[in-house]
ZADO-1210 file (C-alpha; in nm, 4 decimals, padded with zeros to 6 digits):
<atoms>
<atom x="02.0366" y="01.6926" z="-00.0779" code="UNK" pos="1"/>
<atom x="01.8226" y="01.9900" z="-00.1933" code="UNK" pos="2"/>
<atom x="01.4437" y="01.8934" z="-00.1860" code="UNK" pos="3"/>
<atom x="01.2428" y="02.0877" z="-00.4340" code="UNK" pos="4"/>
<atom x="00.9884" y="02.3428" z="-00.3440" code="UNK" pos="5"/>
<atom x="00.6093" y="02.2090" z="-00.3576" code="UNK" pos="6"/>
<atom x="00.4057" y="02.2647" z="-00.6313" code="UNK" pos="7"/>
<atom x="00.1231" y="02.5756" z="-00.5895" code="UNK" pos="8"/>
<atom x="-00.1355" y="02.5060" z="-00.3645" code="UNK" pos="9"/>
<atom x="-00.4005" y="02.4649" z="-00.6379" code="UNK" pos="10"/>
<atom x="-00.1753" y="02.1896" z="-00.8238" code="UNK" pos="11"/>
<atom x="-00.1164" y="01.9742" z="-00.4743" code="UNK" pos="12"/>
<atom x="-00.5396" y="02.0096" z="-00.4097" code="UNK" pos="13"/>
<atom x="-00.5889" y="01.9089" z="-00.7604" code="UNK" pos="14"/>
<atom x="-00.3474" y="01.6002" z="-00.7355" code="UNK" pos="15"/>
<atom x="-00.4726" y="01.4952" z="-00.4119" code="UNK" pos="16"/>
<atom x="-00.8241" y="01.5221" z="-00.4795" code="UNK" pos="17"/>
<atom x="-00.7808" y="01.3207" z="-00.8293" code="UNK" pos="18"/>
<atom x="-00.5223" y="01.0793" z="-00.5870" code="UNK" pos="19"/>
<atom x="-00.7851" y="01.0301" z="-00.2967" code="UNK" pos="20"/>
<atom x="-01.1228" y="00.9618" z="-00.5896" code="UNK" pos="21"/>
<atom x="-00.8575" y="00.7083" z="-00.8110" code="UNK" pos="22"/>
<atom x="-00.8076" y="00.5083" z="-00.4587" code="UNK" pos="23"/>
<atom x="-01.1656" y="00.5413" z="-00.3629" code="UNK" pos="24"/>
<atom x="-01.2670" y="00.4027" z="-00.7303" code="UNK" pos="25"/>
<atom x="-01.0203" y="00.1593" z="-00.8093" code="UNK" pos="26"/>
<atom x="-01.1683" y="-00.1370" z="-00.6904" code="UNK" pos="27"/>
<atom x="-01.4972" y="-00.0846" z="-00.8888" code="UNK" pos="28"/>
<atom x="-01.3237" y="-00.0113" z="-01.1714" code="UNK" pos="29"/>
<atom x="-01.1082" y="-00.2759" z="-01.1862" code="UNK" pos="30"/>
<atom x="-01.4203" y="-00.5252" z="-01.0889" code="UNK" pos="31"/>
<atom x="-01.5822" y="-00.3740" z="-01.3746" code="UNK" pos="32"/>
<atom x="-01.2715" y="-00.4595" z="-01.6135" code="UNK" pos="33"/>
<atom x="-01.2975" y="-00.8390" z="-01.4407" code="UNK" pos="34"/>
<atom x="-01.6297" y="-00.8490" z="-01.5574" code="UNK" pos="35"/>
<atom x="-01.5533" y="-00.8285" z="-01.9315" code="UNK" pos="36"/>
<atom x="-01.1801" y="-01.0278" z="-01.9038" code="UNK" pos="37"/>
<atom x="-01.2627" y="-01.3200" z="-01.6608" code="UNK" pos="38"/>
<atom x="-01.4468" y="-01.5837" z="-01.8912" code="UNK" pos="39"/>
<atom x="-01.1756" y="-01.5602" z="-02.0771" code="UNK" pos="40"/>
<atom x="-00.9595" y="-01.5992" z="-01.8232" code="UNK" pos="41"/>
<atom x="-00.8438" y="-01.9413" z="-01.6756" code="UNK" pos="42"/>
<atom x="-00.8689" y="-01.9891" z="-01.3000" code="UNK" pos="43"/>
<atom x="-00.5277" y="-02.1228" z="-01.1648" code="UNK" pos="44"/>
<atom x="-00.5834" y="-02.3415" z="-00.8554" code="UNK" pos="45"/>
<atom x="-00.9618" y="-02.2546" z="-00.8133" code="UNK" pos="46"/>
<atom x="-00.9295" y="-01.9476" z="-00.6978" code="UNK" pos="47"/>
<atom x="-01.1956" y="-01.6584" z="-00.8392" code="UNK" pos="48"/>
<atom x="-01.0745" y="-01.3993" z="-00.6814" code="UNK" pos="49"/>
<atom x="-00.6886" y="-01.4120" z="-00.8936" code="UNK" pos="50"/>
<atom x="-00.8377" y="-01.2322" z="-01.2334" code="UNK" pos="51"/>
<atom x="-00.8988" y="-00.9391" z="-00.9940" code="UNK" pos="52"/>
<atom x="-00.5924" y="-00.8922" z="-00.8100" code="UNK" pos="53"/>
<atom x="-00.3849" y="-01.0123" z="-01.1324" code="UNK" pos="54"/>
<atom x="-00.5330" y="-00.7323" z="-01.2590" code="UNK" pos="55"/>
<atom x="-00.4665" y="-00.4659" z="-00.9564" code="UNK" pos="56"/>
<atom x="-00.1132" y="-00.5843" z="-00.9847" code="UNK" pos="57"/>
<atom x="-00.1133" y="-00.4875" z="-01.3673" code="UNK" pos="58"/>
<atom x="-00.1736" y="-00.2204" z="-01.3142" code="UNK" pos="59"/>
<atom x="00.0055" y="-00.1201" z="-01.0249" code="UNK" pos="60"/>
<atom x="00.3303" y="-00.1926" z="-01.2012" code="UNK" pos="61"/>
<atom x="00.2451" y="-00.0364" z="-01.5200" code="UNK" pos="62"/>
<atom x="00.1716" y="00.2734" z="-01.3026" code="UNK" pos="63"/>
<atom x="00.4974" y="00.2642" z="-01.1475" code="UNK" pos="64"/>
<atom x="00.6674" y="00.2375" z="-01.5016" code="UNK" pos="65"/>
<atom x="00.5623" y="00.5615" z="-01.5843" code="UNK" pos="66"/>
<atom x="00.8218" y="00.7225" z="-01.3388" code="UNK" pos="67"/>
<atom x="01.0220" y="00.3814" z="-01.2056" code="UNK" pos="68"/>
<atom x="01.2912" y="00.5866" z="-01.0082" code="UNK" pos="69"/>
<atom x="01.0525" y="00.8196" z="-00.9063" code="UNK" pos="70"/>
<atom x="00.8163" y="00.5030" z="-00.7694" code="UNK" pos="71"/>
<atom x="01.0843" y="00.3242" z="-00.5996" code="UNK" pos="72"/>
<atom x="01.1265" y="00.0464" z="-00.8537" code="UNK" pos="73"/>
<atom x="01.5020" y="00.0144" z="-00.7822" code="UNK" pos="74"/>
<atom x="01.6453" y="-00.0813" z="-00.4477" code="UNK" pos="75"/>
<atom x="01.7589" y="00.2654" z="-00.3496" code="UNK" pos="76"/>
<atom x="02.1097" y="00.3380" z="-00.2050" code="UNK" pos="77"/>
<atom x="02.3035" y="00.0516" z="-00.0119" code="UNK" pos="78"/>
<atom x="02.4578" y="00.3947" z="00.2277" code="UNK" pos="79"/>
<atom x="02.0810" y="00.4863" z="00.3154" code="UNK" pos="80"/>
<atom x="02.0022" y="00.1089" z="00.3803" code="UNK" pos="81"/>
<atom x="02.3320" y="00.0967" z="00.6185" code="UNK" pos="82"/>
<atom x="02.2371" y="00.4218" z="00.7715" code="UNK" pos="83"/>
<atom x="01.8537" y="00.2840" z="00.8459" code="UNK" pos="84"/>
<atom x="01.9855" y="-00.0614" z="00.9422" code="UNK" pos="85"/>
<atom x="01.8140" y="-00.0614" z="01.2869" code="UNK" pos="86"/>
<atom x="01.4768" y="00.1889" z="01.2294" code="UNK" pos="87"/>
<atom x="01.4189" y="-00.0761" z="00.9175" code="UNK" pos="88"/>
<atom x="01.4420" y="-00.3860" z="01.1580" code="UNK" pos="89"/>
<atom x="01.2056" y="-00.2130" z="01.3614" code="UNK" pos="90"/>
<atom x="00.9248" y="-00.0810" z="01.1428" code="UNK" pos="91"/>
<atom x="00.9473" y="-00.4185" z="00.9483" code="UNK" pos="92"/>
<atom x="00.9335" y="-00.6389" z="01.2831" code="UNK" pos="93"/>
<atom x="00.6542" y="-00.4695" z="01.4491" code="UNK" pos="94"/>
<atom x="00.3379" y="-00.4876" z="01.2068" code="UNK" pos="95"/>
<atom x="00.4028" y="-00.8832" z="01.1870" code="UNK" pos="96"/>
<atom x="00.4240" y="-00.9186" z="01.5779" code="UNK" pos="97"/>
<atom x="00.0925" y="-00.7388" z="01.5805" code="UNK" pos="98"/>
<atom x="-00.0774" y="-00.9744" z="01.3256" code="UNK" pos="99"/>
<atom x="00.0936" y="-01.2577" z="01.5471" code="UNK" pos="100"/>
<atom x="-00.0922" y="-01.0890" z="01.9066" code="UNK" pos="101"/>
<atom x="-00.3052" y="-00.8607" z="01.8552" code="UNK" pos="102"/>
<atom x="-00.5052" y="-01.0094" z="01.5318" code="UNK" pos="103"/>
<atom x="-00.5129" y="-01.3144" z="01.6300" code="UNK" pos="104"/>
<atom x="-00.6937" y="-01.2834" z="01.9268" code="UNK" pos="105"/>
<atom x="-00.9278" y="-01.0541" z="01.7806" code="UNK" pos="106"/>
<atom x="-01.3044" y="-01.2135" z="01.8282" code="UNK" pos="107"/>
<atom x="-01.3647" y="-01.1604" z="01.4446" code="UNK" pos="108"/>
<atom x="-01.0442" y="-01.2417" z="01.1916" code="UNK" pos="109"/>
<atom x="-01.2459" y="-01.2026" z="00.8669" code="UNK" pos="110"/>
<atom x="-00.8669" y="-01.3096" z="00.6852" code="UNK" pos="111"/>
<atom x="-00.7968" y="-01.6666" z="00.8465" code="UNK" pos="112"/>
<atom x="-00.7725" y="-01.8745" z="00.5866" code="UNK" pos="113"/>
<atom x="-00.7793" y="-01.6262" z="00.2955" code="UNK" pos="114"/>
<atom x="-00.6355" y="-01.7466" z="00.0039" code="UNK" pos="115"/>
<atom x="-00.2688" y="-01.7044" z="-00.1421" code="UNK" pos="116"/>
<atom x="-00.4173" y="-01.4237" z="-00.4448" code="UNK" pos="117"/>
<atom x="-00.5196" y="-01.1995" z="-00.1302" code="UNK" pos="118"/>
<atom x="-00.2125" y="-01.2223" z="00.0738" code="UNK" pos="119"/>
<atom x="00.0280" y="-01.2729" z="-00.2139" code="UNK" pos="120"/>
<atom x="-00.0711" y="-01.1091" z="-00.5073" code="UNK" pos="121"/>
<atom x="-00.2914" y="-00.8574" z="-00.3726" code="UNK" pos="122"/>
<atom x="-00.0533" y="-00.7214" z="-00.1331" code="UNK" pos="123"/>
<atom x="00.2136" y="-00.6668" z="-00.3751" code="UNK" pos="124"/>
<atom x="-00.0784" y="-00.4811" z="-00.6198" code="UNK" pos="125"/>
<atom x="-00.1396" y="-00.2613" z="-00.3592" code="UNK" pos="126"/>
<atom x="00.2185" y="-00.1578" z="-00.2423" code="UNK" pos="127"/>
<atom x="00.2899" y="-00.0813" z="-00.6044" code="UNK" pos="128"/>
<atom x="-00.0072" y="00.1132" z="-00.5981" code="UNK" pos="129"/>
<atom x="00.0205" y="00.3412" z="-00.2766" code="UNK" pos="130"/>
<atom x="00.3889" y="00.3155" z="-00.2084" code="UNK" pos="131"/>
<atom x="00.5195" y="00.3408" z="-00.5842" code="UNK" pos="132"/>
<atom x="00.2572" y="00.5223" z="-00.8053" code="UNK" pos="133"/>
<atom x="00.0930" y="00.7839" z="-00.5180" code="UNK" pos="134"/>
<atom x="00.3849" y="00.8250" z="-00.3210" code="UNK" pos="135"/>
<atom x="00.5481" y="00.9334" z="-00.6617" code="UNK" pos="136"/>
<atom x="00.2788" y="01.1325" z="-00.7885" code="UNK" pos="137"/>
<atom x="00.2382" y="01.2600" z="-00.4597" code="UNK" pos="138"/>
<atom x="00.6151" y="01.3763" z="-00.4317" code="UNK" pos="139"/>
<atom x="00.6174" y="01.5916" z="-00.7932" code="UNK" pos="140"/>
<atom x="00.3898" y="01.8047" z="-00.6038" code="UNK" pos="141"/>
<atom x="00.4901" y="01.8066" z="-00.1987" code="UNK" pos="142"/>
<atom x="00.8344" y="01.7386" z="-00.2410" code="UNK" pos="143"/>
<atom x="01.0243" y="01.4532" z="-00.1883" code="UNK" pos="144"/>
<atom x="00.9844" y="01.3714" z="00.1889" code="UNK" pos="145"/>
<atom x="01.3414" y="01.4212" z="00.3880" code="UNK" pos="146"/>
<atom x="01.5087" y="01.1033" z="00.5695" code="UNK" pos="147"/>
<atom x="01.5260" y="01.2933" z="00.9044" code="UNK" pos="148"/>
<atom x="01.2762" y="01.2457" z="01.1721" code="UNK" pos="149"/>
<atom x="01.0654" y="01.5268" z="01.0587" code="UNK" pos="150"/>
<atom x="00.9897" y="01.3471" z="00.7450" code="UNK" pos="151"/>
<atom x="00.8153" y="01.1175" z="00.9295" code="UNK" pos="152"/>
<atom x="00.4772" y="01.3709" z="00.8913" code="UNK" pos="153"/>
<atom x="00.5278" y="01.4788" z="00.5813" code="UNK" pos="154"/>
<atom x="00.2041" y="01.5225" z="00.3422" code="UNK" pos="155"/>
<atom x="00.3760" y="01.2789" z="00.1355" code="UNK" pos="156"/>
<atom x="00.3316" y="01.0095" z="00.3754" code="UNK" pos="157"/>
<atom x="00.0136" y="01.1232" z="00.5742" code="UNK" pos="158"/>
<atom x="-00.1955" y="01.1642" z="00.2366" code="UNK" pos="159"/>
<atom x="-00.0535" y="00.7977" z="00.1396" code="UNK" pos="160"/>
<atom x="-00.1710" y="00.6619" z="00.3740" code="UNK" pos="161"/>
<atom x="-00.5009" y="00.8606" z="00.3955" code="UNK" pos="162"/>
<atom x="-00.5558" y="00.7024" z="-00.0099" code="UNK" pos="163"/>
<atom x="-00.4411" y="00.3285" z="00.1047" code="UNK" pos="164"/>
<atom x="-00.7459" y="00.3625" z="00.3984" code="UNK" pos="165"/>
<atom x="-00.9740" y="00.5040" z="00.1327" code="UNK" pos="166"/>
<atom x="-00.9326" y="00.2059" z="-00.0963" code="UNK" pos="167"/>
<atom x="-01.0583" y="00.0184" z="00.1806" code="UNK" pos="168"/>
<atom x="-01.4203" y="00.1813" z="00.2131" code="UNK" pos="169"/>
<atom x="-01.5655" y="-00.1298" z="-00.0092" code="UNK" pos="170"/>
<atom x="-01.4936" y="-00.3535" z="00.2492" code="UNK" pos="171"/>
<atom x="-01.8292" y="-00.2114" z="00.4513" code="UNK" pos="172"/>
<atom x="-02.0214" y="-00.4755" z="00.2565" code="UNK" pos="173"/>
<atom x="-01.8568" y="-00.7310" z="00.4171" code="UNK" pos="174"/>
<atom x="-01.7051" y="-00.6431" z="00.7443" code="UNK" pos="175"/>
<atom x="-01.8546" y="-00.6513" z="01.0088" code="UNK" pos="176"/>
<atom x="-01.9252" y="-00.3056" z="01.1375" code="UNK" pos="177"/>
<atom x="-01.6841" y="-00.3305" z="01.4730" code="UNK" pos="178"/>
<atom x="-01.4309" y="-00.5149" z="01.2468" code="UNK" pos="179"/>
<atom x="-01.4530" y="-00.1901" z="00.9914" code="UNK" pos="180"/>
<atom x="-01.4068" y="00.0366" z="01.2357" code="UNK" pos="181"/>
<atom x="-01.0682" y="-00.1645" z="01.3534" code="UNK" pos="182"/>
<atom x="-00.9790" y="-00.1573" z="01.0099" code="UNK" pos="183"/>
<atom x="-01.0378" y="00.2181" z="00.9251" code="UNK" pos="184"/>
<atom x="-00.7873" y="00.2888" z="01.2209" code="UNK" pos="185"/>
<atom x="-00.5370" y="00.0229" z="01.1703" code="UNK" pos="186"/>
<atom x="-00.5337" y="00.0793" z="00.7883" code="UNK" pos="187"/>
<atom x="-00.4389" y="00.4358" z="00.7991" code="UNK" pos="188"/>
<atom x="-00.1691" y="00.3666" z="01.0632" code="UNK" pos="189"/>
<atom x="-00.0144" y="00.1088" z="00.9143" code="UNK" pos="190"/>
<atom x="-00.0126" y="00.2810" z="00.5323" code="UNK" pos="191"/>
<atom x="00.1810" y="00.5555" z="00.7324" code="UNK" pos="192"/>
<atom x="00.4060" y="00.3223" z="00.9140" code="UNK" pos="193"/>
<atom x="00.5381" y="00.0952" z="00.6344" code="UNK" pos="194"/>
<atom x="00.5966" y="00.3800" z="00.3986" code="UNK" pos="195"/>
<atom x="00.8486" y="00.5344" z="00.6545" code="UNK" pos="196"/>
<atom x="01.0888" y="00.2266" z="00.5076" code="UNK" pos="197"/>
<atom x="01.0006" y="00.3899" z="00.1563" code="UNK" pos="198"/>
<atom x="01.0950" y="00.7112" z="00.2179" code="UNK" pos="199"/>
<atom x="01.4400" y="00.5979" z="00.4279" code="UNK" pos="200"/>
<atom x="01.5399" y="00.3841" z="00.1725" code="UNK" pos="201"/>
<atom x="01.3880" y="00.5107" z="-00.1510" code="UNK" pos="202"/>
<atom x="01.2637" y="00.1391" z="-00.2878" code="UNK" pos="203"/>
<atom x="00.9161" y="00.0062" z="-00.2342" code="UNK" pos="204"/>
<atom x="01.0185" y="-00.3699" z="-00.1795" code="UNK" pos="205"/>
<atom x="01.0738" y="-00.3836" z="00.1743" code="UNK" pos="206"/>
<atom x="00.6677" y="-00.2379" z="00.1897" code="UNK" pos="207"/>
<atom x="00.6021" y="-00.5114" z="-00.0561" code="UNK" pos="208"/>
<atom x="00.8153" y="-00.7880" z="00.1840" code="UNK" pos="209"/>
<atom x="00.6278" y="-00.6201" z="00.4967" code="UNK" pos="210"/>
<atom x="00.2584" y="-00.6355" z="00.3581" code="UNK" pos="211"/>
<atom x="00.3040" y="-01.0153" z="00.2152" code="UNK" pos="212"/>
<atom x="00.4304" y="-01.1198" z="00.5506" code="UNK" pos="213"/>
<atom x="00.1492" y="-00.9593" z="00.7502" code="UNK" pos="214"/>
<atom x="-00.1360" y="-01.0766" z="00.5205" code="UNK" pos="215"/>
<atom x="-00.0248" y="-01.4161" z="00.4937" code="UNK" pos="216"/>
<atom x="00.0154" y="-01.4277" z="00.8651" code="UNK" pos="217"/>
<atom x="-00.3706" y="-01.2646" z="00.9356" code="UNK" pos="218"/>
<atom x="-00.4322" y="-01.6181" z="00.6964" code="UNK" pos="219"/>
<atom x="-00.2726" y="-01.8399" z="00.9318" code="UNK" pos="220"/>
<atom x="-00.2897" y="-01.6786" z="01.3107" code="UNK" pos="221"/>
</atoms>
């Protein structure tokens, strides 16, 4: 497979920098957007918080429908899932086994009992997000990261990850400040790890599969 060359330097600091302030002001511009559409919006099951992520995961998929290939929409190729078989089983099992030891005997789990909007519908609005519409938009200008083992630090996947820990910065107002720490190494790390199954397989639903399973489980452990 011939990977195209990267776009001029200029062009990939331009779409980065535009990338890294979109993740950075997402979440106060959506809240924003919330403020004006939730009165008139019903709240299934009592929970407050689903007019915001229904929203993020609006907009994540109409993102991705600009470019669907391009975002992983599809399930890839069935030979690169075959060929992946045993790296997948690994980078899926691991982050859950984490939530399942190391999270849950944290001294502070700020998610326990969290509600199904943030570990369901949330976590799909955010895959669509950082592993469909900025991994694509990302790729037009880096080139599409290669399946070998030196893909694995490709900008494509660093600076995807770098934007999913930036979303995060709200979370200071609510975190305590050891607990945001935690999270501004484990977010980074994990946005790099999951996305590895993106780029092997070329579909964003086993990130989707992965980040449900891990949020619902930092709900429960």
């Amino acid at each position: 497979m011939v990977h195209p060359s990267p776009a001029p330097v200029t062009r990939r600091i331009a779409v980065t920098a535009a990338l890294l302030a979109f993740a950075a002001l997402n979440r106060a511009l959506l809240a924003d957007l919330v403020i004006v559409w939730a009165p008139y919006f019903p709240e299934p099951f009592d929970e407050p918080r689903f007019p915001n992520d229904l929203l993020f995961l609006i907009e994540g998929l109409a993102l991705c429908a600009l470019t669907p290939r391009k975002a992983g929409l599809g399930l890839g190729q069935a030979e690169h899932w075959r060929r992946f078989a045993v790296p997948l089983a690994v980078v899926f099992a691991l982050p859950p086994l984490l939530a399942a030891t190391v999270y849950a005997h944290c001294t502070s789990r700020p998610f326990h009992g969290a509600t199904w909007s943030m570990w369901l519908v949330q976590s799909a609005a955010q895959e669509f997000f950082f592993s469909g519409f900025v991994y694509a938009r990302l790729s037009e200008v880096y080139g599409e990261p290669p399946r070998n083992w030196r893909g694995a630090a490709h900008p494509v996947l660093l600076l995807s990850a770098l934007c999913f820990a930036v979303w995060h910065w709200p979370n200071v107002r609510w975190l305590t400040p050891s607990y945001m720490v935690f999270q501004f190494v484990y977010a980074p790390l994990g946005g790099w790890w999951g996305v590895q199954m993106r780029r092997w397989t070329g579909s964003l639903w086993p990130c989707v599969a992965n980040h449900v399973l891990v949020n619902w489980m930092a709900t429960v452990v």
